[in-house]
C-alpha positions in Angstrom: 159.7 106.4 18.2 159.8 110.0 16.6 162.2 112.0 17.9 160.3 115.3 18.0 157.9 113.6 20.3 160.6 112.7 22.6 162.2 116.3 22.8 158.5 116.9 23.5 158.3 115.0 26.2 161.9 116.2 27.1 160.6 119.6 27.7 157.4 119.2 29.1 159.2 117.7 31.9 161.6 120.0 32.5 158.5 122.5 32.6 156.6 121.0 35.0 159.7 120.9 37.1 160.5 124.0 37.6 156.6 124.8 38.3 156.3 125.2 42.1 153.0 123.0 43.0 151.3 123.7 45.7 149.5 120.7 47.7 146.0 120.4 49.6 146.2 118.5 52.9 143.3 116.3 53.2 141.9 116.6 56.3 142.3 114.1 59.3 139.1 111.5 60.8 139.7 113.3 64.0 138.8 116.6 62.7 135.2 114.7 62.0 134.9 113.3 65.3 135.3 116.1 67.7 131.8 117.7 68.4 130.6 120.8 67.9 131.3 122.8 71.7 128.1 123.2 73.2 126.7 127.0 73.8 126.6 128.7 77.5 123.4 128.6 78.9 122.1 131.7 80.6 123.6 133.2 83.5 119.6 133.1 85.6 119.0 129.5 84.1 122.4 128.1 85.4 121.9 129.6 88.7 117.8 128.4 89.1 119.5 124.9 88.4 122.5 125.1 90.8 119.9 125.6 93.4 117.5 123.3 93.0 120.4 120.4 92.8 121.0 118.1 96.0 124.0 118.4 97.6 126.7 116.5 96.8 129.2 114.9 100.0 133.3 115.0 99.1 133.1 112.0 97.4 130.4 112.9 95.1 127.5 110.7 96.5 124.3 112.3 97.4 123.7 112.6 100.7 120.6 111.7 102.2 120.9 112.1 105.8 122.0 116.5 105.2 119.4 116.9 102.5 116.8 119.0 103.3 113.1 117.3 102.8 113.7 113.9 103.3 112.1 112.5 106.8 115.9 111.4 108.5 116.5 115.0 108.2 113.1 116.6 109.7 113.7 114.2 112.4 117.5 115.3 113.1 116.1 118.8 113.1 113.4 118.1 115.5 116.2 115.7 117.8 118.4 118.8 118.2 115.6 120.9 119.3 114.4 118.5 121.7 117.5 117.9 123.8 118.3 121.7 123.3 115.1 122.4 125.2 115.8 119.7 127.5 119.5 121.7 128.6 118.3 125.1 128.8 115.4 123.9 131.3 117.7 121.8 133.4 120.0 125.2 133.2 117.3 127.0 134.8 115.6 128.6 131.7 112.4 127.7 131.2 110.6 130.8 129.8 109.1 129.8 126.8 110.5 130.5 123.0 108.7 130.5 119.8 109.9 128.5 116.8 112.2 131.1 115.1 113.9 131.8 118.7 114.7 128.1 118.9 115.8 128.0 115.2 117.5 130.7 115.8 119.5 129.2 119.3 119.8 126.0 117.5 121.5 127.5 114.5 119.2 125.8 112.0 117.6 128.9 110.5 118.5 127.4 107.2 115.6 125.2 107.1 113.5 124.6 104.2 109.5 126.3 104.7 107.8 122.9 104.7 110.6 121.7 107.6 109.5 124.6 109.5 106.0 124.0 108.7 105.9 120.3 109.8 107.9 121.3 112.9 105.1 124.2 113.9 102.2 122.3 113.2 102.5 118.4 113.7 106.3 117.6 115.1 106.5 120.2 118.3 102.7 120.1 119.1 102.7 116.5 119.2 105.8 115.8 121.1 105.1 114.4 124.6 108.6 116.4 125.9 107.2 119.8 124.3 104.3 121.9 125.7 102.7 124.6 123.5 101.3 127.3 124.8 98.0 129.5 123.6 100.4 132.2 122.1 102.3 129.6 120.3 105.2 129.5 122.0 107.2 126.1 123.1 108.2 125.2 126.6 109.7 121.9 127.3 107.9 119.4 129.5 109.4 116.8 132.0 107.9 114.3 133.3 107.9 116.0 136.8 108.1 119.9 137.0 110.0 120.6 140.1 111.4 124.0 140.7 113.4 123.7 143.6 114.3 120.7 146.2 111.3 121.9 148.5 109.5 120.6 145.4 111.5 117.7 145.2 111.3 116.3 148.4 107.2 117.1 148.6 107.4 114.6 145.7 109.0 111.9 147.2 106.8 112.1 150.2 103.9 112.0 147.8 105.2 108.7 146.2 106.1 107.3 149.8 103.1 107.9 151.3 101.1 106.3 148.1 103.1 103.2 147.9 104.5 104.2 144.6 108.6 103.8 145.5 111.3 106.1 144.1 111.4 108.1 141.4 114.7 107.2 139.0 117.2 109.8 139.2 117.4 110.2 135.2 113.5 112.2 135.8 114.7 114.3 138.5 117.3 115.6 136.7 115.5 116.3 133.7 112.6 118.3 136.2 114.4 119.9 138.5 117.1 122.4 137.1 120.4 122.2 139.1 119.3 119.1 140.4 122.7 118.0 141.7 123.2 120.8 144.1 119.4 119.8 145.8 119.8 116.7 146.1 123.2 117.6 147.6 121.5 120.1 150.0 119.1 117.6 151.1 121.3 115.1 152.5 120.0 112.4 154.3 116.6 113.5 153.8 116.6 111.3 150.4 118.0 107.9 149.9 119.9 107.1 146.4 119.3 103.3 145.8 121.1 101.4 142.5 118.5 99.3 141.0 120.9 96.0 140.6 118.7 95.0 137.3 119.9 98.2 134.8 122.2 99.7 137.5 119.9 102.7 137.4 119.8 104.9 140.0 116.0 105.2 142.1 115.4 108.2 144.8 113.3 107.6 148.2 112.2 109.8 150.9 113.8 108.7 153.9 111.1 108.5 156.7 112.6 109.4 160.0 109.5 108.6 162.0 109.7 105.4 160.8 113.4 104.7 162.0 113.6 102.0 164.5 116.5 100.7 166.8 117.3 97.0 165.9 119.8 95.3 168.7 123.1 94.5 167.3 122.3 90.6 168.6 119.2 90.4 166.8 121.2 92.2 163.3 123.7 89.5 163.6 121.4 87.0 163.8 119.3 88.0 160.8 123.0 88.4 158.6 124.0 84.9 159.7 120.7 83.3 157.7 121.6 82.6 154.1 118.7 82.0 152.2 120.1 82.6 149.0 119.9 79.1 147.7 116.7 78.9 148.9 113.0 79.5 147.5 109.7 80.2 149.0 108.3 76.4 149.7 111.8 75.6 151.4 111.4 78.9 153.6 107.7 78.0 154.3 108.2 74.3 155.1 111.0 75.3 157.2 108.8 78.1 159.6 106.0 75.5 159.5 108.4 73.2 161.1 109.1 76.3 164.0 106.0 76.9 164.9 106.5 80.2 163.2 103.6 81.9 160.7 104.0 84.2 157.8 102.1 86.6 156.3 100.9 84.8 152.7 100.8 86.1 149.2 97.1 86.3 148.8 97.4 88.5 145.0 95.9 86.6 141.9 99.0 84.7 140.4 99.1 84.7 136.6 99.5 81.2 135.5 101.5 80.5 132.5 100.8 80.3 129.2 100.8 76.4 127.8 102.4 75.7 124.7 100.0 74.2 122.1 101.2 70.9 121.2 102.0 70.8 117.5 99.6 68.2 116.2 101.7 65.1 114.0 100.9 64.3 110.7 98.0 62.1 110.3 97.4 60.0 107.6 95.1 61.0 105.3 91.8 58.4 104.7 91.1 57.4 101.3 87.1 56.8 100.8 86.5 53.4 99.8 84.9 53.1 96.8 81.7 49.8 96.8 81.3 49.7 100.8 77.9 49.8 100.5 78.0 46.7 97.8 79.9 44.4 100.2 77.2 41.5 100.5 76.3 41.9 96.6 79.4 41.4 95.4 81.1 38.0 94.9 84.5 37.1 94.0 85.0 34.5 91.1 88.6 33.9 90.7 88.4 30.2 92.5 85.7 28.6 90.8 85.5 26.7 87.4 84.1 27.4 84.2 81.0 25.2 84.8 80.0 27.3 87.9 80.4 30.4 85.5 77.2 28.7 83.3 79.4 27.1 80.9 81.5 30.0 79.9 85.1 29.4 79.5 87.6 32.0 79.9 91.1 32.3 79.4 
């Protein structure tokens, strides 16, 4: 090789050398992949939508029951009025309140306007335990509106007198404010019976003029009979047999209802096809050929 062009190439090396270079970093796939950051929205936009969300429980899940509009939640707002209404007018208060005094005593005033719409036009009206009055105003309604336990025991007179029993405790109380301390202060004036079927407890005027004086003898006598095991023929034969008569149930009894027998599975008839044909017809199998007018077969 020429030695010029290797002294050359000698010095071009040594040149490039001693050139500082200066090197471009290519630039990394994850500078590609990261997306452009997404631009504010405006502060009235994010605020409209904030509102308009559902609320959200601690774990994140919607929450139907708390949110306002849906029917569980009308009707939760319409079950706290209710017994609210119910305690003030066993407390004694039974003036009457309009809808944004019993929001407002119920601390529900956060309701939406078609909540408080539905509960001052269709819920309240309509509710057999609310009365509304000509003004508009709400008043709760028992059952039986006592005001005092003069009122209470004219009541039970009433039903005694009318052959219509007691009255269950669970309606007094929800008539008659205070209705512990009257039928305290009546004493023996009212009888508290335990109805042994749902252990709920039945009030009866107790008729004085109607007490009588039954010998001990004659008690004893009528504790010593056990007829607990048994029924009415057995205690009927048995008076029959005494000489005794009873008074008989002469009321309409109510037969009961007979069970319809379930009807088996019949079998089903096939129509016969040539009934009609059965003296026309004639079966040939057993007979010869010359029978058949000279035809053999086979």
């Amino acid at each position: 090789m020429d030695p010029a062009l290797l002294r050359e190439r000698e010095a071009f090396k040594k040149r490039a050398l001693a050139t500082p270079a200066v090197e471009k970093r290519k630039p990394k796939s994850d500078d590609f992949s990261r997306k452009p950051a997404k631009k504010a929205k405006p502060s009235g936009f994010s605020s409209i939508s904030s509102i308009n969300k559902p609320k959200h429980g601690k774990s994140g899940s919607f929450d139907y029951k708390t949110a306002p509009g849906t029917s569980q939640y009308k009707f939760s707002v319409l079950a706290k009025i209710i017994n609210y209404m119910k305690t003030r007018h066993q407390n004694g208060y039974t003036h009457p309140l309009s809808l944004d005094d019993i929001l407002d005593e119920t601390k529900q005033l956060t309701v939406t306007t078609g909540t408080r719409n539905w509960l001052g036009t269709e819920a309240l009206p309509n509710n057999p335990k609310i009365q509304c009055l000509p003004d508009g105003r709400f008043v709760f309604k028992p059952k039986y509106n006592m005001k005092d336990k003069k009122a209470l025991l004219r009541l039970l007179d009433k039903h005694d007198q009318n052959g219509l029993g007691g009255i269950l405790l669970e309606d007094v109380q929800e008539g008659l404010p205070k209705s512990e301390k009257a039928i305290k202060a009546l004493g023996d004036r009212v009888l508290t019976i335990t109805r042994p079927i749902d252990k709920k407890k039945v009030l009866f005027y107790n008729d004085k003029d109607c007490q009588l004086t039954v010998d001990e003898e004659i008690q004893k006598l009528w504790r010593s009979v056990a007829v607990d095991s048994m029924d009415e023929k057995k205690i009927e034969e048995y008076l029959n047999r005494q000489g005794i008569s009873y008074v008989q149930d002469t009321g309409k009894k109510i037969a009961p209802m007979q069970k319809r027998k379930k009807v088996g599975n019949r079998k089903r008839k096939f129509k016969t096809l040539n009934d009609h044909m059965g003296n026309v017809l004639v079966d040939y199998t057993s007979q010869g050929a010359s029978e058949l007018g000279g035809i053999k077969t086979g």
